[in-house]
C-alpha positions as CSV (number, residue, x, y, z in Angstrom):
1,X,25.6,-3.5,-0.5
2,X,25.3,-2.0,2.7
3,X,24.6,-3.3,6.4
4,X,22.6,-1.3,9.0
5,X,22.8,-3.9,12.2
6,X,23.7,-2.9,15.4
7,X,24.0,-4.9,18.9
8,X,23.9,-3.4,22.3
9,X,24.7,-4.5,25.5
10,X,23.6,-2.3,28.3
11,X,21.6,-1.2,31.3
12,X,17.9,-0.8,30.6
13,X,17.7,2.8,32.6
14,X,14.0,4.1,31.4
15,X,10.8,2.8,29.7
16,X,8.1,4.5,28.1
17,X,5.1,2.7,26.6
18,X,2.7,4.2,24.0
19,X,0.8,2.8,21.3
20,X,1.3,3.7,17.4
21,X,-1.9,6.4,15.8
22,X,-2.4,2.4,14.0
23,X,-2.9,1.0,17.8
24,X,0.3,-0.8,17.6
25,X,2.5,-1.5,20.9
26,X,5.6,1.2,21.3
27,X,8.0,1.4,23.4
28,X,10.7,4.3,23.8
29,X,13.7,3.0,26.1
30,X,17.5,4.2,27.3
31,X,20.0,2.0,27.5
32,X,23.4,2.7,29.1
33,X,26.6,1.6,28.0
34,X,30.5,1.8,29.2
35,X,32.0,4.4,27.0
36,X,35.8,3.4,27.5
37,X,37.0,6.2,25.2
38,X,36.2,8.5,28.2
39,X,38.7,9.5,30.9
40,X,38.6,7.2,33.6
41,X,35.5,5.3,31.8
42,X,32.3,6.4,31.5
43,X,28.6,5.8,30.6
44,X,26.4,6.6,27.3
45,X,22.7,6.4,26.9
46,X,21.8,4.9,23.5
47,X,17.8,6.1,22.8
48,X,15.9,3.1,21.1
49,X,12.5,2.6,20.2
50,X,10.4,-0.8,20.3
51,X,7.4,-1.6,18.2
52,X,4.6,-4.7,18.2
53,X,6.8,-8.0,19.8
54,X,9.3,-6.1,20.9
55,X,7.7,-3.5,22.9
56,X,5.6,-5.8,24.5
57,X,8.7,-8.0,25.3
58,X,10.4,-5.2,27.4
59,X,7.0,-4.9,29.4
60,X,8.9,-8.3,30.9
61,X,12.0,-6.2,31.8
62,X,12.8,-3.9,34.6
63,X,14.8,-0.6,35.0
64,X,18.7,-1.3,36.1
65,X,18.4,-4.9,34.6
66,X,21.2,-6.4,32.1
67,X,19.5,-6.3,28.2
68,X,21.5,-7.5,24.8
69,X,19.4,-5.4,22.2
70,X,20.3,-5.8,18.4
71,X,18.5,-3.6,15.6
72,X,19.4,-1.1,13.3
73,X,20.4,2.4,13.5
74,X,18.2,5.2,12.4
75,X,18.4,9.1,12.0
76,X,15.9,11.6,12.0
77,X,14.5,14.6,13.0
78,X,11.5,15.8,15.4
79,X,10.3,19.3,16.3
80,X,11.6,20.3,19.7
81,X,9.0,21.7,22.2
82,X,10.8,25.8,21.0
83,X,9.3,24.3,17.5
84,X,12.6,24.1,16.1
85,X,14.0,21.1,14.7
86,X,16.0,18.3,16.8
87,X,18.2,15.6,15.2
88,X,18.0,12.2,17.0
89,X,20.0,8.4,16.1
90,X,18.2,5.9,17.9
91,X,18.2,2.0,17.9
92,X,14.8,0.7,16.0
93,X,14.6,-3.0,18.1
94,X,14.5,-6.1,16.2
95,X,14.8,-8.5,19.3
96,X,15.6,-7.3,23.3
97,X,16.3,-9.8,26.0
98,X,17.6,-9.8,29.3
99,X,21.5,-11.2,29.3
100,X,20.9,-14.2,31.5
101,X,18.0,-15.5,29.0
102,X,19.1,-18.8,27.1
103,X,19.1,-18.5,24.0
């Protein structure tokens, strides 16, 4: 057995709201995160995508606010605006909410 759960804590940098071709709520957000590995520290932007509850829970939340994400990780590919193909990991959201929230 195999376990595909992942839980970010981060900077909510960008949102994007759309809705699904089934009407569904969507939202496409960035989240940064420290990248220690780097020299002298750095930051990462980790691409997830929200559906129904959750994308209408970061409607709540602002850019530059404090967000623990969890979810699962997912690869795929999309065709690139030169019409060749683009590989992509993002975060699909089970639950978003901003750090101070109790729980």
């Amino acid at each position: 057995m195999t376990i595909n759960q992942v839980q970010i804590e981060g900077t909510l940098t960008a949102v994007d709201f759309d809705q699904t071709k089934n009407g569904k709520d969507l939202a496409r957000i960035t989240i940064e995160v420290d990248a220690p590995g780097w020299k002298g520290g750095g930051k990462e932007s980790v691409y997830a995508t929200a559906f129904s509850r959750s994308a209408t829970r970061c409607k709540e939340l602002g850019s530059g606010q404090l967000v623990s994400v969890t979810g699962r990780l997912s690869c795929r590919t999309f065709e690139g605006r030169d019409g060749k193909p683009r590989p992509i990991t993002e975060v699909i959201v089970d639950d978003i909410k901003p750090v101070d929230a109790p729980f």
